[in-house]
C-alpha positions as CSV (number, residue, x, y, z in Angstrom):
1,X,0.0,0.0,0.0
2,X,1.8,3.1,-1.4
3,X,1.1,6.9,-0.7
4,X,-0.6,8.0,-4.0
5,X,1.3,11.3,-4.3
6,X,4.6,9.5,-3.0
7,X,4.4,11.4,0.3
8,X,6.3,10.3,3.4
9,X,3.2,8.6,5.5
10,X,3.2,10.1,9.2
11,X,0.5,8.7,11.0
12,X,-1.8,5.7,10.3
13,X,-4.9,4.8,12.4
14,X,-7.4,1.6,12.0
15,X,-11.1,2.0,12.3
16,X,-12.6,0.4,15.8
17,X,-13.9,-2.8,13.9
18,X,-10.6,-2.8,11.8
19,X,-12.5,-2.5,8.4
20,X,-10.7,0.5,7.1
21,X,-7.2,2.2,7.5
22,X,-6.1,5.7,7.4
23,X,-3.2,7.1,6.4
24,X,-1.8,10.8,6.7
25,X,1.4,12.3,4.9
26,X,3.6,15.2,4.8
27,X,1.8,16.5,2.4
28,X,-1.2,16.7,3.6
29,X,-3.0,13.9,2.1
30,X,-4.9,11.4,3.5
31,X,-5.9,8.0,2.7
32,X,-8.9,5.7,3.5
33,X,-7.8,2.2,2.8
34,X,-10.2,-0.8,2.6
35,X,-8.4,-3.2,5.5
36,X,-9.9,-6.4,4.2
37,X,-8.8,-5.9,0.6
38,X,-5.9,-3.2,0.8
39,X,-7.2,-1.2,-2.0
40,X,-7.4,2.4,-1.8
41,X,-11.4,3.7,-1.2
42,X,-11.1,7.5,-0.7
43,X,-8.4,10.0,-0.9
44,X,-8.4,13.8,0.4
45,X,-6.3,16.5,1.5
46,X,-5.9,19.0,4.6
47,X,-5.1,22.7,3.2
48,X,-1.6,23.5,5.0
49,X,0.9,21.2,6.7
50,X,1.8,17.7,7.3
51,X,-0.4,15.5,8.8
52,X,0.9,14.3,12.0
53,X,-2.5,13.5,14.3
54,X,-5.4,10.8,13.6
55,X,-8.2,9.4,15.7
56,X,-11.2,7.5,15.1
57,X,-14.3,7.9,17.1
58,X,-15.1,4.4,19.0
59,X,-18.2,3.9,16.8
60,X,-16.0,4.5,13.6
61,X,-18.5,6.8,11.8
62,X,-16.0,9.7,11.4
63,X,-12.1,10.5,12.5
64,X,-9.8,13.4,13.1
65,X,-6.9,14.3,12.0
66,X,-4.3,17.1,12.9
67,X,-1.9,19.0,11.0
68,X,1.7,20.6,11.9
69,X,-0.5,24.1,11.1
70,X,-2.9,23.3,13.7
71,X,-5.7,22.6,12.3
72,X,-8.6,20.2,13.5
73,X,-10.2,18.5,10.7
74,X,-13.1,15.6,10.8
75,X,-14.2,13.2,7.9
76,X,-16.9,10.8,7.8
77,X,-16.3,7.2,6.9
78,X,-17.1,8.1,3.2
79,X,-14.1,10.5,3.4
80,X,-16.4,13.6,3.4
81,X,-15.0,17.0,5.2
82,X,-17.5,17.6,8.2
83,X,-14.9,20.4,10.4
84,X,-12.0,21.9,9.9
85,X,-10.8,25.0,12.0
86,X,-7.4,26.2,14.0
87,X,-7.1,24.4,17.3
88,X,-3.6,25.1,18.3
89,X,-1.5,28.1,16.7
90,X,1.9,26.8,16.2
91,X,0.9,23.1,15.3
92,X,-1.3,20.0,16.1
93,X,0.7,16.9,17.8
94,X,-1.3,14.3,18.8
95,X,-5.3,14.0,19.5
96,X,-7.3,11.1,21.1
97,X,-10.9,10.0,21.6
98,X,-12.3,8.6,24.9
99,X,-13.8,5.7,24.0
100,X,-16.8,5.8,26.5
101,X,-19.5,8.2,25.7
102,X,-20.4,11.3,27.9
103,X,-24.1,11.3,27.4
104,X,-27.0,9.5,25.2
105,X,-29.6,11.7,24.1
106,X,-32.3,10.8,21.4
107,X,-32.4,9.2,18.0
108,X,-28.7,7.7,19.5
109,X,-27.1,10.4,19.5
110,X,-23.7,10.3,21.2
111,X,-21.4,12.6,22.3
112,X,-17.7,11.6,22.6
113,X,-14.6,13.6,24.5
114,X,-11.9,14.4,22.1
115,X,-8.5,15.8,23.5
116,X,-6.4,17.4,21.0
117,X,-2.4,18.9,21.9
118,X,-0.3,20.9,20.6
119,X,3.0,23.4,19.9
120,X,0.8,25.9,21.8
121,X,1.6,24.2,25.8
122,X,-2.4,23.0,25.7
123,X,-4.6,20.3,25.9
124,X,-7.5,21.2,24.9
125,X,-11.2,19.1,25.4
126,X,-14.0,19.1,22.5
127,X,-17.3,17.2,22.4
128,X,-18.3,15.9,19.5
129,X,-21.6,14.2,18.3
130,X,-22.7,12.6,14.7
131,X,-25.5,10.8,13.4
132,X,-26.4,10.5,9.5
133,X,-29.9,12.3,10.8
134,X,-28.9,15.0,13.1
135,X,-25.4,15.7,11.0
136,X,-22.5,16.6,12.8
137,X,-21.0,19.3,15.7
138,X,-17.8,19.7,17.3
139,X,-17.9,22.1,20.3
140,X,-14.7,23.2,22.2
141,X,-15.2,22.3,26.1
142,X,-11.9,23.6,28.0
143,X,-8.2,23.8,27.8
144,X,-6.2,21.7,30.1
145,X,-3.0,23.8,31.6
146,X,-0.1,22.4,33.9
147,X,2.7,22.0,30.9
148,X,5.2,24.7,30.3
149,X,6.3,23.7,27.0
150,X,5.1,21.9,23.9
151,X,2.8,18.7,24.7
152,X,3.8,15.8,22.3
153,X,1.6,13.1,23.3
154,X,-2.0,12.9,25.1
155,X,-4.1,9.2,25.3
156,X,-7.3,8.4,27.2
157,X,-7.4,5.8,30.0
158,X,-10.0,2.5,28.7
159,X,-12.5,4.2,30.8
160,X,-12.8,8.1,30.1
161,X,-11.8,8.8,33.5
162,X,-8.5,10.2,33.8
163,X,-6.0,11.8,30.6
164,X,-2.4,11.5,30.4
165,X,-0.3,13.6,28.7
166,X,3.4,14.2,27.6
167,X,5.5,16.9,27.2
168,X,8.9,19.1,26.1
169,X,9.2,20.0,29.4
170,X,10.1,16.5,30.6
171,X,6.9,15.6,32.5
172,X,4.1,13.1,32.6
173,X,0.4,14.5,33.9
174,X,-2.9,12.7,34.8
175,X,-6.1,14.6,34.6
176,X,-9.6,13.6,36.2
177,X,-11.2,14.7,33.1
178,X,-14.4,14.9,34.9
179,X,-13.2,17.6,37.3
180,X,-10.2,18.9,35.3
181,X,-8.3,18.6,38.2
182,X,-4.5,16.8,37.6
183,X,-4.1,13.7,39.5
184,X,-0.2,13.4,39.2
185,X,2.6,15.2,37.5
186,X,5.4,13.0,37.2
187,X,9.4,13.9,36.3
188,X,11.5,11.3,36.1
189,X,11.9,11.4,32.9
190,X,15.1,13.2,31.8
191,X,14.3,14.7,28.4
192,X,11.2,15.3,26.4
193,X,8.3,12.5,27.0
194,X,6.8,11.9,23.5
195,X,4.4,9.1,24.0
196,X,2.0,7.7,26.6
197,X,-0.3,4.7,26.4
198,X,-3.2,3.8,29.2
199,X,-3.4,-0.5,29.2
200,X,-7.0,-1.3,28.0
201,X,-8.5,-3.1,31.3
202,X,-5.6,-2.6,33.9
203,X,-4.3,0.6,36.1
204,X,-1.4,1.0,34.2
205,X,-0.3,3.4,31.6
206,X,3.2,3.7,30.0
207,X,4.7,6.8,28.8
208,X,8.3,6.9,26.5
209,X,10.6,9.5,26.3
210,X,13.8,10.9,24.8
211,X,16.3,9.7,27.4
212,X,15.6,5.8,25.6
213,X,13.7,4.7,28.2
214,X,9.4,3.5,28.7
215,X,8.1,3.8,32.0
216,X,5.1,1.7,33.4
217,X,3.2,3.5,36.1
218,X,0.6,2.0,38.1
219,X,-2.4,3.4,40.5
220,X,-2.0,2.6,44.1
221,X,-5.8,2.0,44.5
222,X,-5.7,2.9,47.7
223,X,-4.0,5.6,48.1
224,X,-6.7,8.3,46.7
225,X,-6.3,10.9,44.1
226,X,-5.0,14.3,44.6
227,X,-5.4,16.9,42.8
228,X,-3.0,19.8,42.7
229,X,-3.7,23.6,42.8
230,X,-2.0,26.2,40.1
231,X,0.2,27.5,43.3
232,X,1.0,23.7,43.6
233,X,2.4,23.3,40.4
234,X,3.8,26.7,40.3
235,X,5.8,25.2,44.1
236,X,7.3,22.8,42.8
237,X,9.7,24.8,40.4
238,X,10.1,27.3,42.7
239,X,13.3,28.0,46.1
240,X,10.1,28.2,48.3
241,X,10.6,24.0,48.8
242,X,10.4,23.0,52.6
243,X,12.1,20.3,54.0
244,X,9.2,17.8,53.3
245,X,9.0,19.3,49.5
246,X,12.8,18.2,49.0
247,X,12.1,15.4,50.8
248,X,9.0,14.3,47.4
249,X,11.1,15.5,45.0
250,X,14.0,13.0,45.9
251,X,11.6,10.2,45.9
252,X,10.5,11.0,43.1
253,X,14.0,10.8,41.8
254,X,14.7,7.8,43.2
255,X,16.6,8.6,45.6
256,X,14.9,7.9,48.9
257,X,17.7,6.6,50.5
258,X,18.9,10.1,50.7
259,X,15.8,11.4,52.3
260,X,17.5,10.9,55.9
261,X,20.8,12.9,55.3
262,X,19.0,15.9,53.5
263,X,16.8,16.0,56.9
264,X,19.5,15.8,58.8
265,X,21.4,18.6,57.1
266,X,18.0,20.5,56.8
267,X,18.4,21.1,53.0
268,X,15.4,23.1,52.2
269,X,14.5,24.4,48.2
270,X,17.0,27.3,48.3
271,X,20.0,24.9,49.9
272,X,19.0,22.4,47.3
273,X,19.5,24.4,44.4
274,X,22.7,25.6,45.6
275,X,24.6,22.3,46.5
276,X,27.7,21.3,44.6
277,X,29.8,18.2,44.2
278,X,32.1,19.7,46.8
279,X,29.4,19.6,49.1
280,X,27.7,16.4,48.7
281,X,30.9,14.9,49.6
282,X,32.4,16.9,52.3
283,X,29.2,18.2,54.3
284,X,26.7,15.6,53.5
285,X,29.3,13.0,53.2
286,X,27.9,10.9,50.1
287,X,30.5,8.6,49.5
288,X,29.2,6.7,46.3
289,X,30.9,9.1,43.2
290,X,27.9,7.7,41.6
291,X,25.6,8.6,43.9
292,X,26.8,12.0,43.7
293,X,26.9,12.8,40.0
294,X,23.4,12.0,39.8
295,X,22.0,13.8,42.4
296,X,23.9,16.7,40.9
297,X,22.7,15.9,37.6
298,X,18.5,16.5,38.5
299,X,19.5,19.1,40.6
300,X,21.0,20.4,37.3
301,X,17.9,19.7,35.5
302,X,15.8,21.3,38.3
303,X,18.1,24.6,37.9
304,X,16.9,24.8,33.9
305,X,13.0,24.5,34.9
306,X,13.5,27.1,37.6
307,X,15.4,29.2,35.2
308,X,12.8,28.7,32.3
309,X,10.0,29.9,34.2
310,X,11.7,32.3,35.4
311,X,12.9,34.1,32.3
312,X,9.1,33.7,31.4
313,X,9.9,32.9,27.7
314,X,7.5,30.5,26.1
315,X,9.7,27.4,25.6
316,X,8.2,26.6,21.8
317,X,10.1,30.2,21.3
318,X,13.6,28.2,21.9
319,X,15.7,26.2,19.3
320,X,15.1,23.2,20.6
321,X,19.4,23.2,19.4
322,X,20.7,26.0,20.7
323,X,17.8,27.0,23.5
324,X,17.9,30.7,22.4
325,X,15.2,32.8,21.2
326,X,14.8,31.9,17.5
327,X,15.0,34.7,14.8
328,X,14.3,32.7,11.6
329,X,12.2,29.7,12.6
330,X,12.4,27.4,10.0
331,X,9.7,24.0,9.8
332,X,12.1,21.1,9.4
333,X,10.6,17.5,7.2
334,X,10.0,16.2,11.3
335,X,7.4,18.6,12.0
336,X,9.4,20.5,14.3
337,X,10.7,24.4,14.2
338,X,14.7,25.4,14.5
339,X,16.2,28.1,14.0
340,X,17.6,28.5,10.2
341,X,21.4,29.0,10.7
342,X,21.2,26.1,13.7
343,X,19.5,23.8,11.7
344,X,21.5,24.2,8.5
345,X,25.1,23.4,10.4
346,X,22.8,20.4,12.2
347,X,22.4,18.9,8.9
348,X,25.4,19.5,7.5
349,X,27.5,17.9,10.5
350,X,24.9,15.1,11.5
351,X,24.2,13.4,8.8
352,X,20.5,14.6,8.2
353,X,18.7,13.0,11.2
354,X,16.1,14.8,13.3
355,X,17.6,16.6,16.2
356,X,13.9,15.7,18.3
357,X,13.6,11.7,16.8
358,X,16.7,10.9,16.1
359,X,15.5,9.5,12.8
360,X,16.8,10.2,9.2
361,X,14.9,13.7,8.0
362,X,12.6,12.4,4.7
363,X,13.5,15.9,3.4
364,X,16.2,18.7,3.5
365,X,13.9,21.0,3.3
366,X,13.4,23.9,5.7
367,X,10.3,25.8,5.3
368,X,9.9,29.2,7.0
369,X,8.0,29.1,9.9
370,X,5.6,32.7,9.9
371,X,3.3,32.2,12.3
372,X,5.9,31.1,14.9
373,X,8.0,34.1,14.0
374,X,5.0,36.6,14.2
375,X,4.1,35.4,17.6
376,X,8.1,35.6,18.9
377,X,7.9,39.2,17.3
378,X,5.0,40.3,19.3
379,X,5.9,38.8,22.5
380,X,9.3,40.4,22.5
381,X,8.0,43.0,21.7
382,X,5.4,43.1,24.3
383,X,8.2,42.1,27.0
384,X,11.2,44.6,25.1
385,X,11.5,46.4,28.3
């Protein structure tokens, strides 16, 4: 089964009773395949971008895809254009459906949660509801906040009832998407988290990341959910740590053993942030060089999200190469923005792999990036003072 215009294929999706296929490209095609006979049944075509998002709605009579321009579209299962508009400004990256309907209402009509994420830092929640009598409707719902950078990857759990998401900025959240609330934000990933995965009838959900690795959480059912408030969220980048904070945040890291001498020593936020290799040996007395060099290394990384917030530059403004504010944002074949001049020496001294996947670039070509520039313009200069 080939492209028809040749197009690199991005993203393919089967139907919920595994009767048809689709398949998006960089070009903005997409393709209804026939699963049973692998012939091609319908083709279309999204107006700008790749397409790098796709979801079918769990009674399979329409799906969703999403562009790198960030824009929403929905076909029916004849291949016909319902929706299209912009959902996320600086690109679409992944959108799911919960497969357990929020309400039945008459003539069976059924409405469905969709979560769509994007470039922008957002989740954002639409409700969407089709029947061949009543036609279709896509309404927006709410925008889920708590990342402070690009969101790569959102998924569903098997029952509706909680939404995971991954993001640039290294960590994992769980949402009660009945309350909005987040259940959990998790870091111990080191480097951007750009998948997650509930399991279909089990507490688990696994989420994969940058640094090489897949992590397999589980719920401790009974341990109850709580959620956090903004200030909560906002603490935990912050020097205002207590004792206890520090105390989390090294369990989280794994490094509970530690948890005694950092009480002893009465390392607070501000003392944590400040510690050195000099230190950890000869005033907290961590013997294992080991030992040391990692707990260095997430302090390290908590020192960059401390500084990131703190600059307050949007992090989908930073050459995800060089980290700076970009000038000439260029689109690269991945889907992702650089900066021009960055980009160019990446290719010419890496041998034309993606500097986000690791994976051979389909094409050299860069393509300038507008809207992303527009929006650095106008935020610099709203902040130029």
């Amino acid at each position: 089964m080939e492209q028809p215009t040749g197009s690199p294929v991005r993203v393919c999706r089967f139907s919920p009773d595994s009767t048809c296929l689709v398949s998006g490209a960089a070009d903005g095609t997409v393709v209804l395949w026939n699963a049973q006979t692998y012939k091609l049944y319908r083709c279309g075509s999204v107006k700008d971008g790749s397409l790098v998002a796709c979801a079918f709605s769990p009674n399979g009579n329409l799906f969703v895809t999403g562009s790198s321009c960030g824009d929403l579209t929905v076909w029916d299962d004849k291949m016909r254009c319902l929706h299209s508009e912009k959902a996320h400004d600086l690109g679409i990256t992944c959108c799911d459906f919960s497969s357990q309907p929020v309400a039945d209402g008459e003539q069976g009509l059924q409405f469905f949660r969709l979560a769509s994420c994007g470039q922008d830092c957002q989740i954002k929640i639409w409700v969407v509801s089709f029947t061949h009598i009543l036609g279709f409707e896509l309404k927006y719902k709410s925008t889920l906040n708590g990342h402070c950078a690009p969101v790569l990857a959102c998924a569903f759990s098997h029952n509706g009832q909680m939404l995971v998401s991954g993001s640039v900025d290294k960590s994992v959240i769980v949402y009660d998407t009945n309350t909005e609330n987040i259940l959990h934000t998790l870091t111990q990933h080191t480097r951007y988290v750009t998948s997650c995965a509930f399991a279909p009838n089990t507490l688990l959900f696994a989420t994969g990341s940058m640094d090489k690795t897949v992590n397999i959480w589980q719920f401790d059912l009974e341990t109850p959910c709580q959620a956090r408030s903004t200030e909560d969220q906002a603490k935990q980048f912050t020097e205002d740590w207590s004792e206890d904070d520090v105390s989390m945040w090294l369990c989280a890291q794994g490094l509970s053993d530690l948890v005694g001498i950092f009480k002893m020593n009465n390392i607070d936020g501000r003392e944590l942030l400040n510690l050195t290799k000099e230190s950890l040996a000869d005033d907290l007395k961590i013997e294992s060089l080991g030992l040391r060099s990692k707990v260095l290394r997430k302090i390290e990384e908590l020192r960059t999200k401390v500084k990131t917030l703190s600059s307050g530059i949007p992090d989908e403004f930073l050459c995800p190469i060089t980290r700076e504010i970009m000038k000439d944002p260029v689109i690269a074949s991945d889907g992702y923005s650089y900066e021009k001049e960055a980009m160019e020496n990446w290719i010419s001294k890496k041998k034309r792999t993606s500097p986000m996947t690791n994976l051979i670039l389909p094409s050299m070509v860069l393509t300038p990036n507008r809207t992303l520039k527009m929006a650095i313009s106008r935020w610099l200069e709203t902040h130029q003072k």
